[in-house]
Backbone and ligand atoms as CSV (ligand in chain L), in Angstrom:
chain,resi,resn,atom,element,x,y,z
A,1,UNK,N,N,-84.709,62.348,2.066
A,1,UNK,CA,C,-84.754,61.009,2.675
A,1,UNK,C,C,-83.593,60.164,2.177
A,2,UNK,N,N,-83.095,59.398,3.188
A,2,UNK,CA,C,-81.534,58.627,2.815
A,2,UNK,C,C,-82.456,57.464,1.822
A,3,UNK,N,N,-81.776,57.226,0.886
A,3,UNK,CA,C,-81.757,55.683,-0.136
A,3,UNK,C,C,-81.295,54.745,0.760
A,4,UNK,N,N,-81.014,55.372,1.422
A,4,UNK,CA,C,-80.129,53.412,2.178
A,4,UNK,C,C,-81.187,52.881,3.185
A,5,UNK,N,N,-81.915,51.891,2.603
A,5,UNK,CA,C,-82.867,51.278,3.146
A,5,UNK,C,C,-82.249,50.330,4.323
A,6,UNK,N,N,-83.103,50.162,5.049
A,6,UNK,CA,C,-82.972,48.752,6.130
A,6,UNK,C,C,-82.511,47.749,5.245
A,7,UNK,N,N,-81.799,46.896,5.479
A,7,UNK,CA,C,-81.197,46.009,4.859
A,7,UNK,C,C,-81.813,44.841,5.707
A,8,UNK,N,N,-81.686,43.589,5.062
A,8,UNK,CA,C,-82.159,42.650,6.183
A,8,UNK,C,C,-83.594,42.463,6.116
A,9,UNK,N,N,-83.864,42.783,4.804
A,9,UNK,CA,C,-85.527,43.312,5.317
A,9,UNK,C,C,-86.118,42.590,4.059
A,10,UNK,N,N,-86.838,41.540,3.595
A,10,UNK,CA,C,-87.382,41.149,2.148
A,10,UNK,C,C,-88.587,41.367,2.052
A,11,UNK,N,N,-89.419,42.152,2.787
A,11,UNK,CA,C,-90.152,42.367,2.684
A,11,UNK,C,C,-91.038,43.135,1.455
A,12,UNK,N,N,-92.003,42.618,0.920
A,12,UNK,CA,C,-92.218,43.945,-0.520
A,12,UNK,C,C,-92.874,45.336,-0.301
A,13,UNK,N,N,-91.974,46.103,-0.925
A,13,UNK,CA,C,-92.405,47.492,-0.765
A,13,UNK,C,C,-92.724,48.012,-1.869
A,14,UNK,N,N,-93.864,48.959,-1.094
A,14,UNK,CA,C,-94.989,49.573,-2.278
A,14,UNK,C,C,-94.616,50.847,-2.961
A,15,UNK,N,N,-94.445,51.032,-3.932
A,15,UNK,CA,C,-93.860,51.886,-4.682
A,15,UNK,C,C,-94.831,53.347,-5.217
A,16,UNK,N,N,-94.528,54.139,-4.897
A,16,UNK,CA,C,-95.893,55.368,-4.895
A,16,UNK,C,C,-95.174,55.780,-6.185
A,17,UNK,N,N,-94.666,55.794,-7.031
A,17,UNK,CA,C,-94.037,56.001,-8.328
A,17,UNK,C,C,-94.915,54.732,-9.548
A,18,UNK,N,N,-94.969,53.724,-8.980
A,18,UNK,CA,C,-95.957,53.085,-9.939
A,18,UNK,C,C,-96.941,51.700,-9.634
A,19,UNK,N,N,-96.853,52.047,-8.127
A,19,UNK,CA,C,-98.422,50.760,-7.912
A,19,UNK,C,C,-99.555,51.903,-6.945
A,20,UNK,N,N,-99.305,52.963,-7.328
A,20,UNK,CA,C,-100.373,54.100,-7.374
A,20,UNK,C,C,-101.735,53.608,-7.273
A,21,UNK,N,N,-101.695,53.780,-8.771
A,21,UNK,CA,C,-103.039,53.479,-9.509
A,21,UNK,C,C,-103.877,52.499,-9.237
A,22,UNK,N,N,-103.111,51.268,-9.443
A,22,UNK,CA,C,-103.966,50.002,-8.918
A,22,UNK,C,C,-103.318,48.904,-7.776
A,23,UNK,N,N,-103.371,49.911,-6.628
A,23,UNK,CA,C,-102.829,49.260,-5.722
A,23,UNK,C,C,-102.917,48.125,-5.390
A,24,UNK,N,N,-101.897,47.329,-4.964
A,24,UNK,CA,C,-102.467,45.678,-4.320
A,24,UNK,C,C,-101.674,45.656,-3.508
A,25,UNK,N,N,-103.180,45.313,-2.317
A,25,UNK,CA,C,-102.377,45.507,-0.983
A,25,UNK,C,C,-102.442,44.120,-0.495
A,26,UNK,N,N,-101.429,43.475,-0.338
A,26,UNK,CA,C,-100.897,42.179,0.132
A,26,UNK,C,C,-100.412,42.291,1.461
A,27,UNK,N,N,-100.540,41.086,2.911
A,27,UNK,CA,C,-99.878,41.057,4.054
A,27,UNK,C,C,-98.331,41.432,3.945
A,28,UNK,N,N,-97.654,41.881,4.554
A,28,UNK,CA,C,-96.423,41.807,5.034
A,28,UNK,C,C,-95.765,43.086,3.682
A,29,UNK,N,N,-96.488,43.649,3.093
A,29,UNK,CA,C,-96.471,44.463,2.639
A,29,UNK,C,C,-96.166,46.104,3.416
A,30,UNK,N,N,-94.746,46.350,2.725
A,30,UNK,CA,C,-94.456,47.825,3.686
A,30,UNK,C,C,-94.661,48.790,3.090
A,31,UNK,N,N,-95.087,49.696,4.017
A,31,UNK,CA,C,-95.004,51.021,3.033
A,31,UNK,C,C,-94.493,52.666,3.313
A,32,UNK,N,N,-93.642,53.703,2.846
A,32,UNK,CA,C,-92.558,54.101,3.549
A,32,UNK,C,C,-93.191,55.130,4.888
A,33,UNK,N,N,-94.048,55.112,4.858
A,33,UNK,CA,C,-94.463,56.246,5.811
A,33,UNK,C,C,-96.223,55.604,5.854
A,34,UNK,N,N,-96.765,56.206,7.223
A,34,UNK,CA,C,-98.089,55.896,7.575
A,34,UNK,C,C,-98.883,56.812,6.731
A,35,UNK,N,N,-98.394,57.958,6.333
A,35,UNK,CA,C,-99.219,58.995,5.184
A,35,UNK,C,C,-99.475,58.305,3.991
A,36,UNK,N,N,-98.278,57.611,3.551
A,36,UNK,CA,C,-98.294,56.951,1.986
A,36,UNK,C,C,-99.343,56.092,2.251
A,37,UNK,N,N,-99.245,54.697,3.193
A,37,UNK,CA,C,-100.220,53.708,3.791
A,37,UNK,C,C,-101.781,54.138,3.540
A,38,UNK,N,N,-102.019,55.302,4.293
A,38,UNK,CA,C,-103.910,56.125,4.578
A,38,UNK,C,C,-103.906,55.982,2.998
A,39,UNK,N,N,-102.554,56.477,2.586
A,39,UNK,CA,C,-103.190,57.413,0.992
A,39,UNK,C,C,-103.390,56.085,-0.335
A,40,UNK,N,N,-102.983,54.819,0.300
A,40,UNK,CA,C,-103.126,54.205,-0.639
A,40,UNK,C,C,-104.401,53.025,-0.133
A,41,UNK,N,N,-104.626,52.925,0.794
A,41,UNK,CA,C,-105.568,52.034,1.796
A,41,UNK,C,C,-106.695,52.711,1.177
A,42,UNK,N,N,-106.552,54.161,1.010
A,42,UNK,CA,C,-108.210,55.021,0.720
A,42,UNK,C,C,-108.217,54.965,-1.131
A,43,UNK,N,N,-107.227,54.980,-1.629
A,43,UNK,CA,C,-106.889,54.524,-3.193
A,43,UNK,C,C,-107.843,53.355,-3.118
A,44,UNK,N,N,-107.430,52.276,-2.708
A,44,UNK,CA,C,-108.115,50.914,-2.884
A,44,UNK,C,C,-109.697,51.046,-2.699
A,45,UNK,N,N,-110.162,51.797,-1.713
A,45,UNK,CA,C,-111.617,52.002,-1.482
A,45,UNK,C,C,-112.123,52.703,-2.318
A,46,UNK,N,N,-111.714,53.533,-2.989
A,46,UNK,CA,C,-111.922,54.189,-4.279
A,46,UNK,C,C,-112.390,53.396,-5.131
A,47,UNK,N,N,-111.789,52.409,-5.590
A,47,UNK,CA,C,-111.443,51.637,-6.764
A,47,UNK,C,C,-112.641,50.786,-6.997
A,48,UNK,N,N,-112.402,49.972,-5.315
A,48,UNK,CA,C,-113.587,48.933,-4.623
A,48,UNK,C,C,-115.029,49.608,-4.478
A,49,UNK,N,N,-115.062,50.718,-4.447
A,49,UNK,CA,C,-116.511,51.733,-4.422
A,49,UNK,C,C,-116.947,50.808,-2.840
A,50,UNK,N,N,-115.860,51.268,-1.666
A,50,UNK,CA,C,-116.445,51.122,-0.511
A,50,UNK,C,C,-116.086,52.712,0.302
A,51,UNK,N,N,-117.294,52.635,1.432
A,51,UNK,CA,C,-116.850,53.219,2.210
A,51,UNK,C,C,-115.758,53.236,3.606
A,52,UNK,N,N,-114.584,53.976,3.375
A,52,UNK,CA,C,-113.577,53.838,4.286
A,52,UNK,C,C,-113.634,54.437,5.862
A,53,UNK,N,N,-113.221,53.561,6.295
A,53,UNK,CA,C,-113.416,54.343,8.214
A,53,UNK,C,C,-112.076,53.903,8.383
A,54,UNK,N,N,-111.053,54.977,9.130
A,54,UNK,CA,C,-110.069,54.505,9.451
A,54,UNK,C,C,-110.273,54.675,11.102
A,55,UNK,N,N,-109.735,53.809,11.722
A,55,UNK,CA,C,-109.845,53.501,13.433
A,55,UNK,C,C,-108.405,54.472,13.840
A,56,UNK,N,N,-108.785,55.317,15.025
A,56,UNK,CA,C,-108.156,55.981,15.972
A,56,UNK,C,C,-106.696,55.021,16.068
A,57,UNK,N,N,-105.760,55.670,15.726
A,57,UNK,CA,C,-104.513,54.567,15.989
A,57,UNK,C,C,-104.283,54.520,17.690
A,58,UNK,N,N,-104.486,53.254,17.565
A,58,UNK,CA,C,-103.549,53.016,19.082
A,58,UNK,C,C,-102.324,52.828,18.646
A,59,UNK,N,N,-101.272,52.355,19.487
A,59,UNK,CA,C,-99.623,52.265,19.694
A,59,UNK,C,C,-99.087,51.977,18.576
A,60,UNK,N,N,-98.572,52.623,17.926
A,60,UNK,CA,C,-98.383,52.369,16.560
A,60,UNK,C,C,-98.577,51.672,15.577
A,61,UNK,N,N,-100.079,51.907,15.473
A,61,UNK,CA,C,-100.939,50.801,14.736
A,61,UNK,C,C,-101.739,52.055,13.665
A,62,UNK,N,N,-102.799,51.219,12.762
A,62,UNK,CA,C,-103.291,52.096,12.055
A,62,UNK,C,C,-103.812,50.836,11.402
A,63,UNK,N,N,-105.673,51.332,11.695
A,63,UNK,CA,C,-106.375,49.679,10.651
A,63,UNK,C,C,-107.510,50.098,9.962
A,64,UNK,N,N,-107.862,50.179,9.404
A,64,UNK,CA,C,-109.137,50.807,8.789
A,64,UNK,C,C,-109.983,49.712,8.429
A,65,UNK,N,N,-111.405,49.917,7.945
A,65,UNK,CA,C,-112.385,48.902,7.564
A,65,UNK,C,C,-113.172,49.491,6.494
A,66,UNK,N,N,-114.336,48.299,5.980
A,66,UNK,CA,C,-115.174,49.433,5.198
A,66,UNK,C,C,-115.868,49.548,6.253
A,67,UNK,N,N,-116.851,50.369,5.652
A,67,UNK,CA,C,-118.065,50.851,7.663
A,67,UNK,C,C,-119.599,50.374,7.064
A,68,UNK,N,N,-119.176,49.377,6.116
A,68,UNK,CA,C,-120.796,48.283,6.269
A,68,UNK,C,C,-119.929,47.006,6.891
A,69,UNK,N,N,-120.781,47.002,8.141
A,69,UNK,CA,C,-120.670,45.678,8.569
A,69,UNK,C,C,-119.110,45.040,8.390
A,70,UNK,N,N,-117.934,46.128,8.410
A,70,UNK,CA,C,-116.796,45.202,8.266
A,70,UNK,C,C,-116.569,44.091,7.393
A,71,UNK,N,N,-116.680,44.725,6.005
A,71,UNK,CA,C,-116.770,43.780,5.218
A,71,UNK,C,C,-115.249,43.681,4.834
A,72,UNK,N,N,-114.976,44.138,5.173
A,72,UNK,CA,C,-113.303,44.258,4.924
A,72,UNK,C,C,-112.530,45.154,5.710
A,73,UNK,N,N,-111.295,44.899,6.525
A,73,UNK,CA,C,-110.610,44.992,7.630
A,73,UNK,C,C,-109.139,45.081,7.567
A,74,UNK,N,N,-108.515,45.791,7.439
A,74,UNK,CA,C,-106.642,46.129,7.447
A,74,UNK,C,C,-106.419,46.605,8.772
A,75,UNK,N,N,-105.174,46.076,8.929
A,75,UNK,CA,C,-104.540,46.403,10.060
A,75,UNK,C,C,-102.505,46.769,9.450
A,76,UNK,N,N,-102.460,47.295,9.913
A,76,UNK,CA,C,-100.500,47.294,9.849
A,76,UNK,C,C,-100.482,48.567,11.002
A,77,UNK,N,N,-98.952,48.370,11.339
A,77,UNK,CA,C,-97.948,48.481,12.542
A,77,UNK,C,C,-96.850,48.963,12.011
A,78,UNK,N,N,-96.377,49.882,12.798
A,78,UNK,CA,C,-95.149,50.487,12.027
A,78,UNK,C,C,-93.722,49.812,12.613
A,79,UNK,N,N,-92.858,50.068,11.805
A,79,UNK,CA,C,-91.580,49.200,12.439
A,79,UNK,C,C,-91.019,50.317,13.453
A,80,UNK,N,N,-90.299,49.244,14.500
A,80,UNK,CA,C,-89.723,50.469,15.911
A,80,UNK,C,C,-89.082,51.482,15.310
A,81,UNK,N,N,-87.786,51.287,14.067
A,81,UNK,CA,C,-86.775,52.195,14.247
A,81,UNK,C,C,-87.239,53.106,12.970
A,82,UNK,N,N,-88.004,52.973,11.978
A,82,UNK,CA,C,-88.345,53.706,11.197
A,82,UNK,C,C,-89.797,54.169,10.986
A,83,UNK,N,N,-90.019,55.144,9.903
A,83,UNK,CA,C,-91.386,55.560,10.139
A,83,UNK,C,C,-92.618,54.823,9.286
A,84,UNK,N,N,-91.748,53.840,8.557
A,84,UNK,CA,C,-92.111,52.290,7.639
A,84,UNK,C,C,-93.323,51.608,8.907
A,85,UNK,N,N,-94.195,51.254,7.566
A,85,UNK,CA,C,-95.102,50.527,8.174
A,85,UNK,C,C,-95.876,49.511,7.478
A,86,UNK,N,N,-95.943,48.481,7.847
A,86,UNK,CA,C,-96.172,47.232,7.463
A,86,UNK,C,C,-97.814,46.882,7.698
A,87,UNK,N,N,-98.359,45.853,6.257
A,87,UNK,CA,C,-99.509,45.577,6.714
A,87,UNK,C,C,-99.364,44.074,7.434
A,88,UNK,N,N,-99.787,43.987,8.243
A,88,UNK,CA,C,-100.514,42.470,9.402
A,88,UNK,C,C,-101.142,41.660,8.826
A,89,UNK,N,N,-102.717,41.974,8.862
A,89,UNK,CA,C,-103.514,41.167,8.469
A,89,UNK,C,C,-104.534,42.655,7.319
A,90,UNK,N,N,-105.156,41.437,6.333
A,90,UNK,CA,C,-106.197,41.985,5.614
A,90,UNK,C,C,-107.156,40.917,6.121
A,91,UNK,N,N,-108.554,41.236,5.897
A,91,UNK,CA,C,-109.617,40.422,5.997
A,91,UNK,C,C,-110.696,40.754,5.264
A,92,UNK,N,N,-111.166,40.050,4.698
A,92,UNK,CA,C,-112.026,40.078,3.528
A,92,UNK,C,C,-111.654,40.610,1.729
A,93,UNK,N,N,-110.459,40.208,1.558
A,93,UNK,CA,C,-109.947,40.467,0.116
A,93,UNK,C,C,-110.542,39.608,-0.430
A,94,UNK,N,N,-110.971,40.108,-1.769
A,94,UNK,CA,C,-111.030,41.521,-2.333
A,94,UNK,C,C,-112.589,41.526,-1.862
A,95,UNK,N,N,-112.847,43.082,-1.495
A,95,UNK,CA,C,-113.790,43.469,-0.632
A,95,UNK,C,C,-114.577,43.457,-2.008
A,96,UNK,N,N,-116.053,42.180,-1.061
A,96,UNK,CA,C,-117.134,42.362,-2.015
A,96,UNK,C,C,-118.560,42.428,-1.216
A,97,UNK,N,N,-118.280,43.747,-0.435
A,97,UNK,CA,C,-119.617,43.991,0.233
A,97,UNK,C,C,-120.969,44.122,-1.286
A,98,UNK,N,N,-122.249,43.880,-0.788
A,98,UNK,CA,C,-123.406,44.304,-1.716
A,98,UNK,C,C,-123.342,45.668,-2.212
L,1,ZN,ZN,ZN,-117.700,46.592,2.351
């Protein structure tokens, strides 16, 4: 994979070398691939002791929830020209289903 990132871009990116462990997933938050994204979205549900449902991607989307009652809700979209993908919206941080 080339180092030469999109430039132009201030967006914060999530580092699978060391926000692994205790991920924090913040809006507008990118991350380099939709694989890394699942793998750290399902990290966090781990952590949170929820159960994860990820939703059928439509058009280059990808949002998952927990699957009580939507107690918590991610969404991100990948950017057109790369395989980078950004989170949108969170809803319900920090997930405190019963
Ligand atoms: Zn929940």
């Amino acid at each position: 994979m080339s180092s030469d990132d999109e430039s132009g871009n201030d967006f914060p990116e999530f580092n699978e070398d060391t926000d692994m462990d205790n991920p924090n997933i913040i809006v507008g938050l990118v991350f380099h691939t939709g694989d890394v994204y699942r793998k750290v979205v399902r990290m966090y549900s781990i952590k949170k002791e929820f159960e994860l449902k990820f939703k059928k991607n439509d058009h280059g989307k990808i949002s998952a929830y927990c699957s009580r009652e939507y107690g918590w809700k991610i969404y991100a979209s990948y950017f057109r020209e790369t395989k980078a993908i950004q989170v949108k919206s969170i809803y319900g941080t920090p997930h405190r289903c019963p």
